[in-house]
Structure formats: structure tokens, C-alpha cells
C-alpha positions in Angstrom: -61.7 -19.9 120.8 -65.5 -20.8 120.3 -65.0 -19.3 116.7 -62.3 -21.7 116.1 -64.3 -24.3 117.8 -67.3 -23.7 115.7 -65.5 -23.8 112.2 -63.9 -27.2 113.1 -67.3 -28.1 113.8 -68.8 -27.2 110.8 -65.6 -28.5 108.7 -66.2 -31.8 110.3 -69.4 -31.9 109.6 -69.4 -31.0 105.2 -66.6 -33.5 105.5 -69.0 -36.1 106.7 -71.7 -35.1 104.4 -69.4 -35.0 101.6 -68.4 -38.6 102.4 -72.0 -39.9 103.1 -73.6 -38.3 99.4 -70.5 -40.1 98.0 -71.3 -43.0 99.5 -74.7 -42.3 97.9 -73.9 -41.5 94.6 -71.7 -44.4 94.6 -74.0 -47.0 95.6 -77.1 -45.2 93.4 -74.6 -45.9 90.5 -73.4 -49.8 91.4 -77.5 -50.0 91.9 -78.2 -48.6 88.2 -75.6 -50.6 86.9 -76.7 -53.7 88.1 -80.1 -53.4 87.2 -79.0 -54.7 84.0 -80.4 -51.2 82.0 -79.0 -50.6 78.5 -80.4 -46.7 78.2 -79.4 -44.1 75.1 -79.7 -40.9 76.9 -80.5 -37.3 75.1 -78.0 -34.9 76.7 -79.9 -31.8 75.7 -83.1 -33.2 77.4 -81.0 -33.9 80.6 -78.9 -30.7 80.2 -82.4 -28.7 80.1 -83.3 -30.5 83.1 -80.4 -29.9 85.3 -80.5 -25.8 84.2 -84.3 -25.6 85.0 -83.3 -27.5 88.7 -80.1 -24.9 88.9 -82.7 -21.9 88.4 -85.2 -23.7 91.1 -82.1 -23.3 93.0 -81.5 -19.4 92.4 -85.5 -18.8 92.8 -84.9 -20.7 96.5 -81.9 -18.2 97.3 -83.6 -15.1 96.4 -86.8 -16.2 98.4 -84.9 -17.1 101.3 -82.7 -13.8 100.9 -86.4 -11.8 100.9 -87.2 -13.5 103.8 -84.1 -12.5 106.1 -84.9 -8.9 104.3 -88.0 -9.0 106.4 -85.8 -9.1 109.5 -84.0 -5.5 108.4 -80.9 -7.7 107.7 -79.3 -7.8 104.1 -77.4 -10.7 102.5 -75.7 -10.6 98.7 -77.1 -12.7 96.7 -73.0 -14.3 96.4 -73.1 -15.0 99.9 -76.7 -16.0 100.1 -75.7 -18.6 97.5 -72.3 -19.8 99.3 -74.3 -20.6 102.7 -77.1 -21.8 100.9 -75.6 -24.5 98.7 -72.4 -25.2 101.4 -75.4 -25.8 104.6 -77.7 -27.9 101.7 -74.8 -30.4 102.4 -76.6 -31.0 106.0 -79.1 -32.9 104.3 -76.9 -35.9 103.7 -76.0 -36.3 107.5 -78.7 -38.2 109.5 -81.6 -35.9 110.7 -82.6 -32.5 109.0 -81.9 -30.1 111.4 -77.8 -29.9 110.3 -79.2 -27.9 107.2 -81.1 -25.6 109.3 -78.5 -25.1 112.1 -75.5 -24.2 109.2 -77.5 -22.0 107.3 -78.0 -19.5 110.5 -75.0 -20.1 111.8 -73.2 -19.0 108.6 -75.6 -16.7 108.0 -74.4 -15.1 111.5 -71.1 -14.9 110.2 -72.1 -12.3 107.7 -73.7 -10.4 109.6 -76.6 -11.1 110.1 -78.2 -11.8 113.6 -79.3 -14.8 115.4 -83.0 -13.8 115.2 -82.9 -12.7 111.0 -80.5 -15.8 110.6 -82.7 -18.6 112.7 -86.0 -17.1 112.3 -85.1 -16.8 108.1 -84.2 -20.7 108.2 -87.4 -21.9 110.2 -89.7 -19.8 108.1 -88.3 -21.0 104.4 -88.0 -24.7 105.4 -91.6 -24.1 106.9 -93.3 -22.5 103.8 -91.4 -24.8 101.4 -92.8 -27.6 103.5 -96.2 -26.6 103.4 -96.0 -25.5 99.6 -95.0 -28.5 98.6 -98.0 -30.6 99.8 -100.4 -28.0 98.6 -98.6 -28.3 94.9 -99.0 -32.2 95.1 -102.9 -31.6 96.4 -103.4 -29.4 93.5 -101.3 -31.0 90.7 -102.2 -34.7 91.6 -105.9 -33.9 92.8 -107.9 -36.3 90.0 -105.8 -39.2 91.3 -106.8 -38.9 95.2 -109.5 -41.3 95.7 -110.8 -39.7 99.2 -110.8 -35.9 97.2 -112.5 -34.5 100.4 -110.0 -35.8 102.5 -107.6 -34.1 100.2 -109.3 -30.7 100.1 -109.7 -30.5 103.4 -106.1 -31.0 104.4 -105.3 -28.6 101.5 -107.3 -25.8 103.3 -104.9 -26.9 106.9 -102.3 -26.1 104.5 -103.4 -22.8 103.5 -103.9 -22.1 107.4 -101.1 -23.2 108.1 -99.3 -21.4 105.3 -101.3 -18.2 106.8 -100.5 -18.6 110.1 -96.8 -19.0 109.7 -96.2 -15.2 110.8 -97.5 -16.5 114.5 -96.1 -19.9 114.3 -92.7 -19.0 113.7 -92.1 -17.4 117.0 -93.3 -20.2 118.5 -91.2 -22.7 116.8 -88.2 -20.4 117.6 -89.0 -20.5 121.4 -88.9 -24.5 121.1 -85.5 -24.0 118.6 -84.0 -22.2 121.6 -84.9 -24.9 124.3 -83.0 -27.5 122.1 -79.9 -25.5 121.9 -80.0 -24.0 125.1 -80.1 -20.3 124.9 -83.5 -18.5 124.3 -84.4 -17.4 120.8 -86.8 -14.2 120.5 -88.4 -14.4 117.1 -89.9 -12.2 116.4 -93.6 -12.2 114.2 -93.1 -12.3 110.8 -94.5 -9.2 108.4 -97.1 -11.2 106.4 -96.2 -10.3 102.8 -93.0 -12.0 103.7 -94.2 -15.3 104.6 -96.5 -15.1 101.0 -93.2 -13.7 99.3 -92.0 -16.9 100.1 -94.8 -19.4 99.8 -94.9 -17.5 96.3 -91.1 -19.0 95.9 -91.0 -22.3 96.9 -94.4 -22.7 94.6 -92.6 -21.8 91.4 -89.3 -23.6 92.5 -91.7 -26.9 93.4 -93.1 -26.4 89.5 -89.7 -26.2 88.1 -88.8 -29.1 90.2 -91.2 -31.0 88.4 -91.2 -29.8 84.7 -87.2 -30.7 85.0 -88.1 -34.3 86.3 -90.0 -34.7 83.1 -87.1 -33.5 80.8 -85.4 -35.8 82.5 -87.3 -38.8 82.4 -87.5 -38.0 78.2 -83.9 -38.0 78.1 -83.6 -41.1 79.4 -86.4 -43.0 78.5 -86.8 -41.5 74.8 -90.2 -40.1 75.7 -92.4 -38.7 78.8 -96.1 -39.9 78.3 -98.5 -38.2 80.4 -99.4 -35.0 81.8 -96.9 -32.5 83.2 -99.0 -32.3 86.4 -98.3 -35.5 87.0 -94.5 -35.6 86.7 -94.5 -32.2 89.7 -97.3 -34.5 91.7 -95.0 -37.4 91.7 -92.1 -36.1 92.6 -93.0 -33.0 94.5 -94.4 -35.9 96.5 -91.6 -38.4 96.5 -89.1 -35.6 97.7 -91.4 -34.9 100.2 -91.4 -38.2 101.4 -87.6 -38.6 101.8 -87.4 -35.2 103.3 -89.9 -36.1 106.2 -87.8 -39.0 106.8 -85.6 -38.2 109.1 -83.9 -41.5 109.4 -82.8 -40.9 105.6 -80.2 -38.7 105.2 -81.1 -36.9 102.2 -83.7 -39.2 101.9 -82.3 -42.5 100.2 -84.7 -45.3 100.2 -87.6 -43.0 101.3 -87.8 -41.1 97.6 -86.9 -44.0 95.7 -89.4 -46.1 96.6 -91.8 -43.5 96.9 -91.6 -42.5 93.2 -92.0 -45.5 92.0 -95.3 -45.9 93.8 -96.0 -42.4 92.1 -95.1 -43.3 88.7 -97.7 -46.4 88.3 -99.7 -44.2 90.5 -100.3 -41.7 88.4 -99.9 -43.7 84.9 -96.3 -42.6 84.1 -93.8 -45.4 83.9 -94.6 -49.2 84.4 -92.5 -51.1 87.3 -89.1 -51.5 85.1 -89.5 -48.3 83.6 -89.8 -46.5 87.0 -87.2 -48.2 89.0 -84.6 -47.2 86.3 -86.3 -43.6 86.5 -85.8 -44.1 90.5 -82.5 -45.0 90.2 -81.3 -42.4 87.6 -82.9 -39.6 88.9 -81.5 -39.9 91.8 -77.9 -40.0 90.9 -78.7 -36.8 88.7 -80.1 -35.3 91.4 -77.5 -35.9 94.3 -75.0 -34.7 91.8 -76.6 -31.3 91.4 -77.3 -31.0 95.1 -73.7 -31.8 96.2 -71.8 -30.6 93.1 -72.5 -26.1 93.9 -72.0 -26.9 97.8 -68.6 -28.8 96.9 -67.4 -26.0 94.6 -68.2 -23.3 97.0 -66.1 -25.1 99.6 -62.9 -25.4 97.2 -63.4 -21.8 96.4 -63.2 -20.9 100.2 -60.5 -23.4 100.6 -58.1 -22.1 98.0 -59.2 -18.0 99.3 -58.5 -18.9 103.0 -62.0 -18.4 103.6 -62.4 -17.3 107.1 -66.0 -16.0 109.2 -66.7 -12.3 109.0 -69.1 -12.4 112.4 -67.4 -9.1 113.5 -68.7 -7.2 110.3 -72.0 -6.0 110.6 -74.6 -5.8 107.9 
């Protein structure tokens, strides 16, 4: 009964976040439209783009399938994928903990237990948090005007970043007040937590080198240094994910990258707000689009939970 209870739950919920990104998309596209912008877009430049972001994508799964490794618990990398693109839909419902809640819980399902499946979901949104401001410290440095300031929070990040293995029990214990039920994490091996920080470095870079394929396919051309492009919008995604009024951060990014663009020399205020705009749709496609064909390939196998199989 609580089985059925939570898939209707969780069937609810991608139903809602299916409806809210196309909501998004939709009103990203009336926006873009209205603007009044007459663009002749290079498909091969965006097409580059959107593979480099799809393998930022794969480099995310097999960090995060490393990480529950570290718990003695194994996922395929299939079903690492499924759960990882399917619970990615949490993003678009209000708050960010939906994303970390589905990913355990489905990670549960195969197998794996509550303490690999929470602990695995804390730690990778934890390191990917951290990596990313340390990528925009590094990338976007020359353009900080209080550089101290900058270096010294970099080193917090690094601490931080190295003290994850003894943070993350802690976080769990506060995870398990909010749902009720105590969560023993337990500490983290070390080479894990840099396993991952390793990962979500080189999927932040990727990030970045695909935004500025992307802003030469639209624009024609992508003045400027490719630091710059992984500064502003490592930082702008940052923004929006912070936000946790925004679901999937609309509003917070957008404006946010603007500000980076004539920020870091990139894009005057037209040019940027059509960047804004379009990169956004693009972007919202390729985070909704896997988790949405995942689902329709569950759908039409009468998909149901494995939690009885262990790994």
C-alpha cells in the first residue's frame, strides 16, 4: 500500500513538473518571439552545443554513480541515467529538494539503500554546488573588483569542498529530522568526495564551452574569451539554482546572465537578452526532453519499482 502510495506520488509530481517546464518553455518562446529578434541560426554550432551539454550530462551520472559506489552499493549506468534524468524533472517544481528526494527514493527502488541512496544525493548536489563557485572564482577572477574577497571565499570553498566527508553526516542527521525518520550517514571515504568534485569541475567546463557554441550559433560569432562564457554562466545557473523561489530557476538565470554578459564584455544589452532568452529555451529543452523520454519508455514497459531486489 505505501509502495502504491509512493508511485502515485511521484507520478503526480513529474506530471506537475512536466506541466510547469511546459509552461516555461512556452512562455520563454512567446518572450523570444516578441522581442522582435530576426536571428539566422548555425545548426551545427547549436547541434555541438547541445552534444557537449548531453555529455556534461553522462560525466554527472557516472560521478554520481561513483559516489553511491562509495557506499558498497552498485547502480548500472541505464538505471543511473533513468533516475537521474526522470528526478532532474524536480527542478521545475517550486523548491529544490523534489530533485533530491526522487533521486533516493528511486534510487531505493533499485536497490540501493536509504543511506547509499540519500547520502549519494546530498553529497553530489553538495560538491556540484561548491564546484561551481570555485570554477566561476577561477574562470572569472580578472573581473572581481574585491580579488581578496574572492580568494578568500575560494579557499572556504576548498574547505568546504574538503570537509564534505564530515559535513555530509551532519546534513543527513538534519535530512532525517525534515522527513521524520533518522538518517545514519555515514562519513564519506575522501577520494570519493574529490572523485566527485573532479566531475562536476569538468561537467561545469563543458557547461560553459557549450554556452559559447551556442551563443555563435545564434549570434554569428562569440567574441571574447572562453573563460568568460563558463564564468558567466556557471554563475547565472548558479544563481537560479540558489533560488529557491524559481523553479528551475526562471527569472533568477535570466537576468543574471545578462548582468554577466556586459559584465564580462560578452554581448551588449540587446545582444544578451536575446542570448538570455534563447539559451534558455535550448536549455529547458535538453533538461526536460531525456527525463520525458525515459518516462514514455517506462510507460509503454509497464515500468514498475524493483525495491524488493537487492543490489
Amino acid at each position: 500500500m505505501r509502495r502504491s502510495a509512493t508511485r502515485l506520488v511521484f507520478a503526480l509530481l513529474a506530471v506537475a513538473a512536466v506541466l510547469l517546464a511546459a509552461r516555461a518553455i512556452a512562455s520563454q518562446w512567446r518572450a523570444f518571439r516578441d522581442s522582435g529578434a530576426h536571428l539566422s541560426p548555425r545548426w551545427s554550432l547549436i547541434a555541438l552545443s547541445s552534444v557537449l551539454v548531453l555529455v556534461a550530462y553522462a560525466v554527472l551520472v557516472e560521478t554520481w554513480r561513483r559516489t553511491v559506489r562509495a557506499w558498497d552499493a552498485e547502480l548500472p549506468w541505464g538505471e543511473a541515467a533513468r533516475i537521474w534524468f526522470i528526478s532532474n524533472l524536480g527542478r521545475y517544481l517550486p523548491g529544490k529538494v523534489w530533485q533530491i528526494g526522487a533521486m533516493g527514493v528511486m534510487a531505493q527502488e533499485q536497490g540501493v539503500s536509504v543511506v547509499a541512496a540519500t547520502g549519494s544525493a546530498l553529497v553530489i548536489n553538495l560538491v556540484n554546488l561548491l564546484a561551481g563557485f570555485g570554477v566561476v572564482l577561477v574562470t572569472g577572477a580578472e573581473f572581481f573588483e574585491a580579488r581578496n574577497a574572492a580568494l578568500a571565499f575560494g579557499a572556504l570553498l576548498l574547505a568546504g569542498i574538503v570537509l564534505a566527508p564530515r559535513l555530509v553526516p551532519f546534513i543527513g542527521r538534519l535530512a532525517g529530522k525534515v522527513i521524520g525518520r533518522p538518517l545514519d550517514v555515514p562519513t564519506l571515504p575522501d577520494r570519493a568526495v574529490w572523485l566527485a568534485a573532479v566531475g562536476c569541475v569538468v561537467a561545469w567546463l563543458l557547461y560553459g564551452v557549450a554556452f559559447q557554441c551556442f551563443v555563435a550559433g545564434i549570434l554569428g560569432q562569440a567574441p571574447g574569451r572562453t573563460s568568460s562564457y563558463i564564468a558567466a554562466f556557471t554563475g547565472s545557473y548558479l544563481a537560479g539554482y540558489i533560488a529557491l523561489f524559481a523553479p528551475g530557476g526562471i527569472g533568477v538565470r535570466e537576468g543574471s546572465l545578462i548582468f554577466a554578459l556586459g559584465r564580462f564584455g560578452l554581448a551588449q544589452a540587446g545582444a544578451a537578452g536575446v542570448i538570455s532568452l534563447t539559451s534558455r529555451l535550448w536549455l529547458t529543452v535538453l533538461e526536460v526532453l531525456p527525463g520525458l523520454v525515459f518516462l514514455a519508455v517506462d510507460a509503454l514497459r509497464g515500468r514498475r519499482p524493483t525495491s524488493s531486489t537487492p543490489s
